[in-house]
C-alpha positions, 0 to 999 in steps of 0.5 A: 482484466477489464472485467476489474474495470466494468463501468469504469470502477474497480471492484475492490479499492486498492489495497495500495492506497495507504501505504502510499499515503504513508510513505508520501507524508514522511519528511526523510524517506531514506529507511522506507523499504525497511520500514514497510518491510518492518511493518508487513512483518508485524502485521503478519507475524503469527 
């Protein structure tokens, strides 16, 4: 919506960020979508 956008900044940052920057820095990034599912699940877990 472009009330997220107001004055040209978001409201929240972006949750997305870091898990980008992970998967950025790996050297092999054959098993990454296990990997962030293995890690979404350990956060998540009850």
């Amino acid at each position: 919506s472009a009330r997220k956008f107001e004055n040209g900044k978001k409201d929240k940052p972006s949750r997305s960020a870091a898990m980008y920057g992970i998967t950025a820095s790996l050297e092999n990034r054959e098993d990454v979508h296990t990997m962030i599912l293995e890690i979404l699940d350990q956060m998540y877990s009850l």
